[in-house]
N, C-alpha and C positions, 0 to 999 in steps of 0.2 A: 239664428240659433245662439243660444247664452254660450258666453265663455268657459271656457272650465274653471275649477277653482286654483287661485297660484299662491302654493303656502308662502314660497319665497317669499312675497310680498307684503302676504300677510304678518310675515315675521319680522321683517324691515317697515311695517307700519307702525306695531307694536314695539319695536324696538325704539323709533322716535318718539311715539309719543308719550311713555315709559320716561326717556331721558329730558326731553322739554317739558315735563311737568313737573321739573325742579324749580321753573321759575318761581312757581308756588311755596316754593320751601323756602323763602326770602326772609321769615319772621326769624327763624333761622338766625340770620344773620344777622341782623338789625343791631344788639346789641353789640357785639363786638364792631361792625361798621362804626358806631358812636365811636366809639375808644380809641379806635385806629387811627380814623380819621379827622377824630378832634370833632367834631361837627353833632349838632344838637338832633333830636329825636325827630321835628320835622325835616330838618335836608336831610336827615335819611331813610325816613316815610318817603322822600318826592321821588325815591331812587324804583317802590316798587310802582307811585301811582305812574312816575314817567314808561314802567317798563309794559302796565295794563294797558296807557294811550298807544304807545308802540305798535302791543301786539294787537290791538287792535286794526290800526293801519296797516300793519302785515298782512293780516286775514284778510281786510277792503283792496289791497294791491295784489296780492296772489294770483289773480288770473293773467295777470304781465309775467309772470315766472312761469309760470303750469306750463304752458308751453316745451319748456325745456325738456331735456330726457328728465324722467325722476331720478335716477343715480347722480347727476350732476346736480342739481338742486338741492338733495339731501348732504350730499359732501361742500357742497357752499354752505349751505346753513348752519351743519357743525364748526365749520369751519369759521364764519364771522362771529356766530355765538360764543365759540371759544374764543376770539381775539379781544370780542368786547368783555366775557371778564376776567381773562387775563390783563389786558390793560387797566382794571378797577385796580387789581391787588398791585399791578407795576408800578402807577403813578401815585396811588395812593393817596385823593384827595379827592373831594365832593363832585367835585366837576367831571373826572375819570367815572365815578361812580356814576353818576347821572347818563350821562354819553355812553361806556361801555356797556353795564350791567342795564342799566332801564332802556334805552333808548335802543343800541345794538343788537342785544341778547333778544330784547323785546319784540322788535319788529321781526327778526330771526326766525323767533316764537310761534309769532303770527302765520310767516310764510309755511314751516313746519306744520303748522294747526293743521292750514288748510291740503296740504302735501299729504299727510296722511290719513285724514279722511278721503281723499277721492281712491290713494292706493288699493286703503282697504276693500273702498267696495267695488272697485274692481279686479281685485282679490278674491272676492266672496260676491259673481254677478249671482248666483242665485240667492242671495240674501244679505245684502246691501246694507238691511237695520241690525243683523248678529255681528257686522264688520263695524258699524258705526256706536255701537253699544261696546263694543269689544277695543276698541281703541279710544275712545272717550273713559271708559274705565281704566285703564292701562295712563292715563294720562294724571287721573287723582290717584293712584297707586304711585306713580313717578314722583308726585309732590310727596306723600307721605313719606314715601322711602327715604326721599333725597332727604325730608327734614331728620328722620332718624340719622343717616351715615352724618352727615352734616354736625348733631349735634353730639354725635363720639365724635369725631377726629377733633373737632375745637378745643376741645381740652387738653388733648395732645399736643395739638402743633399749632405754629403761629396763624392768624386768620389770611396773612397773602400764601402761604402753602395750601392749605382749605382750598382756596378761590384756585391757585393753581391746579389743583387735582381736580376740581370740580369743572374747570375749563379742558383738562384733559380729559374727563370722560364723555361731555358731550363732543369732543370731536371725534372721539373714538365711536361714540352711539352713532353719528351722522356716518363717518366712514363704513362703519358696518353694514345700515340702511342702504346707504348707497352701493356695494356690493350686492344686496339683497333683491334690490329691487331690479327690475326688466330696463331694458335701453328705449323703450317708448316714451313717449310724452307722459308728462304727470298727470293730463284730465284730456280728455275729446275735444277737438278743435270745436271753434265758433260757427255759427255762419249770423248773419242777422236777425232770423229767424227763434234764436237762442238768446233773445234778449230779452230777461226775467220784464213779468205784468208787473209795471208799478205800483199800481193799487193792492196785488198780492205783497209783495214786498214791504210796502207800507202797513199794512194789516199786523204782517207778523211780525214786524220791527214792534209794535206797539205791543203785542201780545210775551214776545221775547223777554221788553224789556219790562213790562208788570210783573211779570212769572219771575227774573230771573233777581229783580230787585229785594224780593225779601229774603230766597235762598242765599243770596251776596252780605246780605246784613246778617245773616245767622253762621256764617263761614268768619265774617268778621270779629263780633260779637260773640262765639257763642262762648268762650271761656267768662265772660262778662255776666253771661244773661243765667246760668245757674252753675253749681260748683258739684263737685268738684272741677277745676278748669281743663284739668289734660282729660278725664272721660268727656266731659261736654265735647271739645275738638275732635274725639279718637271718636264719639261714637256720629258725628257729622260727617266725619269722611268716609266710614266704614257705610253709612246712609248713602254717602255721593258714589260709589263704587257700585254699590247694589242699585240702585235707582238707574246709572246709566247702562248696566248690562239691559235691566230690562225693559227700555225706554226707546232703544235703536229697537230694539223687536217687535216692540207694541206700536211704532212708529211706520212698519212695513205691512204689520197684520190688521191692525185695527184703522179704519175711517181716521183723515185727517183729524179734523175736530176732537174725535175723542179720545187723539193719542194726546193730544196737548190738555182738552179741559181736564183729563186725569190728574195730572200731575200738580195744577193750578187748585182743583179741589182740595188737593192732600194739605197743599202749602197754606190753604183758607183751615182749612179743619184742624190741624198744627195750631197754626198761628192764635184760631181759636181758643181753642183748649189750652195752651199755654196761657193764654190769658189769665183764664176760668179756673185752670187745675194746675198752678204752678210747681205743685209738688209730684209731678209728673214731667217735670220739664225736662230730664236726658233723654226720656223714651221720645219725647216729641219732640227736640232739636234732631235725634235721630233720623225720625220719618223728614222732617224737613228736609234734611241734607237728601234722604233717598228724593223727594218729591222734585228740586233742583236738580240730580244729577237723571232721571227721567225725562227732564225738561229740555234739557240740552244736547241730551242725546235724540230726543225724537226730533228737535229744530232740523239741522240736517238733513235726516231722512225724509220729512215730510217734503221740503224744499226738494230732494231728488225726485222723491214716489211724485212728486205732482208736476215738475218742472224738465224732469228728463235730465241724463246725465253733464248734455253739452251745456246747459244753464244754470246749473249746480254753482259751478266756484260765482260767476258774480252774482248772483242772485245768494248764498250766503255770506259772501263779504259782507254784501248789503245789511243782512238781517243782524248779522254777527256786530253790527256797530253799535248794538240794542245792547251787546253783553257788557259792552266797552261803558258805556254810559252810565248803565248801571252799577256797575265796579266803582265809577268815580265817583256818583250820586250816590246809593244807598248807605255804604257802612258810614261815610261820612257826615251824612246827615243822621242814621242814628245815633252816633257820637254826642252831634251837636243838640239833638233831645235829649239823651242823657245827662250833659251838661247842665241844659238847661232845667230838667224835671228830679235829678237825681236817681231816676230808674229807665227800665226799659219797657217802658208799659207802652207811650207815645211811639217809640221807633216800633214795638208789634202791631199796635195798631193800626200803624200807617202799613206796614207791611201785607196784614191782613187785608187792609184796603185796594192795594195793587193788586193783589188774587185777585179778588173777587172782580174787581175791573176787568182782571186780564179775560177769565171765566165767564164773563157778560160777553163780551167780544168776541171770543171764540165760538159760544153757545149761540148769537144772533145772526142765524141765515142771512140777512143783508150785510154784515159788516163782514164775514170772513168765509171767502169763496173761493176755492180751488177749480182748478180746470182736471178733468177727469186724464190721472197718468199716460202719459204717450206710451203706442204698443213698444212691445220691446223689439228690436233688432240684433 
């Protein structure tokens, strides 16, 4: 018989991942980072790609932590998160920055990613993808927020106060989470039986990372790719909010397959027409951003609805390494098209080109097969 539903946790889900989507609000800081710490625009670009690889590896190690009760897990996570950037603003030098803020906070990130997604949805066992949609949205709300408070206080106060207060709130968010949440383990024990299909895994890595590659290059890019630059950004995240509310739910309700080639379509018929109708291009960095944040909320669910709860955490570490790559590969490389072509026609079009790959794959009965969702218990 399903669980009942437990707001507490749901609230302590929300509540993390709200506060760890500040990592996001790094652009933020960039500037003032230069000034502080003397050091040029790339060491302090490597501060956010170190903090992407990080959490990256956090999400891929998470099922070593899950284990744990989730209260203690959530209070360790605040807890080293705040120490690593507190110690960026103490020592005050690249290398602090690197270690604390990218690498610390990062992995931190990661472990928190994967902590509140499995809370949520067992939080919410009758609907798993409104809990996974609902804390993936709660998580680009955290980025937006943070970049707002973030850039009132800078003007007031010095940048290591900022970094202080911003290291005290997320251990306040983790401490609170961790009150919030149950004294049980963070996900369902293993057995070996719980060991995600490779050939599934491998599928959706592939599929993840074409999908997730051109919404990463328009997150990047998009003050770039048309102006005004703050509506281009406001109206991608206001897209990534909406897209992931309703992408956990289309991800529970609708056929594997067609929770994902949806959102891969979008990001093709975008990417498209931006091409074609440039003078349409905020409405369609918009839908992009929704078609991304769609995208990533149904990843998840899919992997639960198909794989059962106890294969969940490593079977998305796995796929979740797809986002990590992408992060490091896409905006990068659109850059270095821009550089080199003077526009960003090349990086859309290449972008375009990963949809529709991703859209081929998901759509081809042999290449992308799920096993029919285990009964529930």
């Amino acid at each position: 018989m399903p669980r009942a539903a437990a707001p507490r946790d749901l609230a302590g889900a929300l509540l993390l991942s709200l506060a760890f989507g500040s990592i996001h609000a790094f652009g933020v800081l960039m500037a003032p980072l230069e000034q502080a710490l003397g050091a040029s625009r790339g060491a302090v670009s490597l501060v956010y790609s170190l903090a992407i690889a990080s959490l990256t590896l956090g999400v891929f190690t998470a099922p070593r932590f899950l284990p744990l009760g989730a209260s203690w897990l959530a209070a360790l996570c605040g807890l080293c998160a705040a120490l690593g950037i507190a110690a960026t603003a103490l020592l005050a030098t690249p290398l602090a920055a690197w270690a604390g803020f990218g690498v610390v906070f990062g992995f931190c990130n990661g472990v928190a990613y994967s902590l509140f997604l499995s809370r949520a949805a067992a939080a919410l066992p009758a609907s798993p993808g409104l809990a996974a949609g609902l804390v993936t949205a709660a998580y680009g709300l955290g980025a937006a927020g943070f970049a707002q408070v973030l850039g009132l206080a800078l003007p007031r106060l010095n940048w290591a106060q900022v970094l202080y207060g911003f290291a005290a709130a997320i251990l306040v968010a983790g401490l609170a989470a961790a009150a919030l949440f149950g004294r049980e383990a963070a996900a369902p024990g293993r057995t070996a039986g719980d060991r995600p299909p490779a050939a599934f895994t491998r599928r959706l890595w592939l599929v993840y990372f074409l999908g997730a590659s051109g919404g990463l290059m328009v997150i990047a890019h998009a003050a770039g790719i048309v102006a005004p630059a703050a509506s281009a950004t406001t109206l991608v995240a206001v897209g990534n909010v909406a897209g992931s509310l309703l992408g956990g739910v289309a991800g529970e309700r609708l056929a594997a397959r067609l929770s994902l080639a949806l959102p891969l379509a979008l990001t093709a018929a975008a990417l498209g027409l931006l091409l074609a109708v440039p003078a349409a291009g905020l409405a369609l960095l918009g839908l992009c951003g929704f078609a991304y944040g769609w995208l990533i909320a149904a990843i998840p669910v899919v992997i639960r609805q198909s794989l059962g709860a106890a294969a969940f955490a490593p079977a998305f570490g796995r796929v979740f390494t797809a986002w990590g790559v992408a992060g490091l590969v896409a905006p990068s490389l659109a850059g270095l098209l821009y550089d080199w072509s003077g526009g960003y026609g090349g990086a859309i079009g290449l972008a375009l080109a990963a949809a529709l790959a991703g859209l081929l794959l998901v759509s081809s009965g042999a290449a992308f097969q799920v096993r029919s969702p285990p009964p529930q218990r």
